[in-house]
C-alpha positions as a Markdown table, in Angstrom:
| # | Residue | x | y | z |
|---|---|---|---|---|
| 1 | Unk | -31.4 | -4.9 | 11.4 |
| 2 | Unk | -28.6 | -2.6 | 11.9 |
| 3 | Unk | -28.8 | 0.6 | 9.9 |
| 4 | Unk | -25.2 | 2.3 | 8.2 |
| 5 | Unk | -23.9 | 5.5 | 9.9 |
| 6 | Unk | -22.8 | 8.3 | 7.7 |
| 7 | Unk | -19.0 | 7.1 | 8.8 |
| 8 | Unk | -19.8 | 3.2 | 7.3 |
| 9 | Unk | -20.8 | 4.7 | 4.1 |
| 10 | Unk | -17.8 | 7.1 | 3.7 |
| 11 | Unk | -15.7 | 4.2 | 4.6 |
| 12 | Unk | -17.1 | 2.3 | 2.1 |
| 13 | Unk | -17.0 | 5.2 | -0.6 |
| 14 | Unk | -13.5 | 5.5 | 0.2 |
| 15 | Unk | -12.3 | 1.6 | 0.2 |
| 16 | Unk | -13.9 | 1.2 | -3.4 |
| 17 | Unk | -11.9 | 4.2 | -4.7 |
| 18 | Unk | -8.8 | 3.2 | -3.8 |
| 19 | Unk | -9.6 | -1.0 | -5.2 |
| 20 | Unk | -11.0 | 0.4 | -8.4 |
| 21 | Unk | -8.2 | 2.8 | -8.6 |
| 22 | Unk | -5.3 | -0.4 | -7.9 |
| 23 | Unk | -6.7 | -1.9 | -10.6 |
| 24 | Unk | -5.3 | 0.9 | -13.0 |
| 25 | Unk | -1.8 | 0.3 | -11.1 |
| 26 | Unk | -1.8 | -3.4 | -11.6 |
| 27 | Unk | -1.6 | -2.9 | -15.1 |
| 28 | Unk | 2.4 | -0.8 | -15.1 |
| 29 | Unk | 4.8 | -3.3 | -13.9 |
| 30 | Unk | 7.6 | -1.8 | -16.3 |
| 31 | Unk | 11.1 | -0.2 | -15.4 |
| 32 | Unk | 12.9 | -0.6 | -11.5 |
| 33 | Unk | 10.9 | -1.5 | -8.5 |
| 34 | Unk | 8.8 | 2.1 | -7.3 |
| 35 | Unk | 6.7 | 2.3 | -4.0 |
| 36 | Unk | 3.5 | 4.1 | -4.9 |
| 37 | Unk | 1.8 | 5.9 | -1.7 |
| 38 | Unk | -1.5 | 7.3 | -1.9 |
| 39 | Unk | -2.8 | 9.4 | 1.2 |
| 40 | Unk | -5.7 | 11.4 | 0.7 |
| 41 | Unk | -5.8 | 12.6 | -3.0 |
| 42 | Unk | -2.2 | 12.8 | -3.0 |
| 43 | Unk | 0.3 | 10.7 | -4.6 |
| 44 | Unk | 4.2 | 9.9 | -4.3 |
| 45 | Unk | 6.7 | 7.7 | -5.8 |
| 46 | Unk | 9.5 | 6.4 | -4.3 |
| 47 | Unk | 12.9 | 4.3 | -5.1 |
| 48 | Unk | 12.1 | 1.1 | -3.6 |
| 49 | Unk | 16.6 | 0.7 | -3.8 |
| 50 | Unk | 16.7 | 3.9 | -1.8 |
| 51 | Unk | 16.6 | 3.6 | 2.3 |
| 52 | Unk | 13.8 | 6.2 | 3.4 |
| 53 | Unk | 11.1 | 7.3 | 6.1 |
| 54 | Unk | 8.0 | 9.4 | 5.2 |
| 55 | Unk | 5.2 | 10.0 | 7.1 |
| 56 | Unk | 1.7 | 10.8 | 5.6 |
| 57 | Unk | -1.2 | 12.6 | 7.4 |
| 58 | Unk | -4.9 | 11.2 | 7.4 |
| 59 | Unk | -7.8 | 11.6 | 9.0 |
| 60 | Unk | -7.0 | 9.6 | 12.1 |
| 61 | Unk | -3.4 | 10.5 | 12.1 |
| 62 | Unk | 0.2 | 9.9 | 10.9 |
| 63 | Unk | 1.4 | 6.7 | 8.9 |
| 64 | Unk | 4.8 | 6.3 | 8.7 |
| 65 | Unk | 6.3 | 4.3 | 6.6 |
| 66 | Unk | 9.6 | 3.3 | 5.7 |
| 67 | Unk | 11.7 | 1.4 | 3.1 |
| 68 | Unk | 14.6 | -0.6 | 4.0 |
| 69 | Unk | 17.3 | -2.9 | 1.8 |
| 70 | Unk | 14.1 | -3.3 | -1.4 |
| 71 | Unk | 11.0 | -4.2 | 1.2 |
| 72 | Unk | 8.2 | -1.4 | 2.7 |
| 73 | Unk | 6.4 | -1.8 | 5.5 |
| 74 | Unk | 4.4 | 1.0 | 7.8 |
| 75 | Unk | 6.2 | 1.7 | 11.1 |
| 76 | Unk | 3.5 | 3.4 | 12.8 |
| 77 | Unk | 0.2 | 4.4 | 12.2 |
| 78 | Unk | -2.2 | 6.7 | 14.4 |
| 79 | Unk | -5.5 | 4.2 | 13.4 |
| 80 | Unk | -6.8 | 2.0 | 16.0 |
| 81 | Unk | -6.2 | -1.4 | 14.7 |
| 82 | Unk | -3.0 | -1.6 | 13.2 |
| 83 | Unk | -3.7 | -4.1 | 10.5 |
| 84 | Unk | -1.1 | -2.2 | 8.4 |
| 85 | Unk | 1.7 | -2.5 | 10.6 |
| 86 | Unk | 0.5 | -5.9 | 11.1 |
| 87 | Unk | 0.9 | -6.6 | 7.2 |
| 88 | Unk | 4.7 | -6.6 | 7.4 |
| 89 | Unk | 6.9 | -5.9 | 4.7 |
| 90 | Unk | 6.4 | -6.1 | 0.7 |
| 91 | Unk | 8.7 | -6.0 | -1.9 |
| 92 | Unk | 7.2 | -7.9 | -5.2 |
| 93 | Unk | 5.6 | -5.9 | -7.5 |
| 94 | Unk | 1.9 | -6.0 | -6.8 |
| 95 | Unk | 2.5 | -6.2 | -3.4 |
| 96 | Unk | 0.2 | -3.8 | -1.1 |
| 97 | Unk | -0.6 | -2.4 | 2.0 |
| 98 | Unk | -3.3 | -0.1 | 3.5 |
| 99 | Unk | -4.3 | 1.7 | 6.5 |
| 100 | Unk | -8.0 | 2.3 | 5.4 |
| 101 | Unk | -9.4 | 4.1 | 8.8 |
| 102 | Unk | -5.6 | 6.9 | 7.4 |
| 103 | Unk | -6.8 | 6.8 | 3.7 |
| 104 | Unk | -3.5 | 5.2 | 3.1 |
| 105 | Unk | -2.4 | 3.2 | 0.1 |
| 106 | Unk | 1.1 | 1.4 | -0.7 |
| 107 | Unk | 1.9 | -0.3 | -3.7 |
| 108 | Unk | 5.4 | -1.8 | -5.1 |
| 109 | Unk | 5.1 | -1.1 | -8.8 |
| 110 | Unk | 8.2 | -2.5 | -11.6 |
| 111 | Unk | 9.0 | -5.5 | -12.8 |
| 112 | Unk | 11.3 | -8.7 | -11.6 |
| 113 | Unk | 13.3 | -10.7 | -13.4 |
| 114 | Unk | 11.4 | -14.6 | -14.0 |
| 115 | Unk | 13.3 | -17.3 | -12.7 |
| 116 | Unk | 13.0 | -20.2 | -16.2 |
| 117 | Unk | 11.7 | -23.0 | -14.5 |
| 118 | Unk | 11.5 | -21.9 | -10.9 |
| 119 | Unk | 8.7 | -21.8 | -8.6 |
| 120 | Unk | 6.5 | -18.8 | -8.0 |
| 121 | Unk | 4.3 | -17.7 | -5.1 |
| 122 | Unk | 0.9 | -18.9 | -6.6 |
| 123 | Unk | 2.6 | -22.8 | -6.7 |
| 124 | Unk | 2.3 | -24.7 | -3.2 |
């Protein structure tokens, strides 16, 4: 049986954080369409209408990520994998990325207009 290193169980510490803490998000779709980055125990909110690049530091690294004509994605990332990068781009609120090994969080916050009678993403 394999026994957790000090790093699995900070990992894991740090992963529940940031889904209990989404859950609190979840719950603010109101106003124009934001970008929410967490890094760290640091916050930022950005236009999700404004064209931008911002980089955040973590403990493996840079993220970078930028926002582009209403979608986010990350550009680059120092971390190993680069399942964020990977996870394209977002633009529906309650939309998210992260970058776990970074301790980076993305989250497109607001609300969008209801098509009557249209489909949505959970119909296929």
């Amino acid at each position: 049986m394999k026994q957790f290193k000090l790093g699995d169980i900070a990992l894991l510490v740090i992963s529940l954080a940031i889904v209990i803490s989404s859950f609190n998000s979840y719950g603010e779709f109101t106003g124009k369409p934001e970008v929410r980055v967490r890094a760290g125990n640091q916050e930022w909110v950005y236009d999700l209408s404004v064209d931008t690049f911002a980089t955040f530091y973590g403990p493996v690294g840079e993220t970078t990520i930028e926002i582009q004509d209403g979608k986010v994605h990350v550009h680059d990332s120092d971390c190993r994998n680069k399942v964020c990068i990977a996870a394209g781009w977002v633009s529906k609120p309650g939309d998210w990325i992260i970058c776990l090994p970074n301790d980076v969080f993305i989250l497109v916050e607001g609300t969008m207009a209801a098509q009557e009678g249209g489909v949505d993403d959970t119909a296929f």
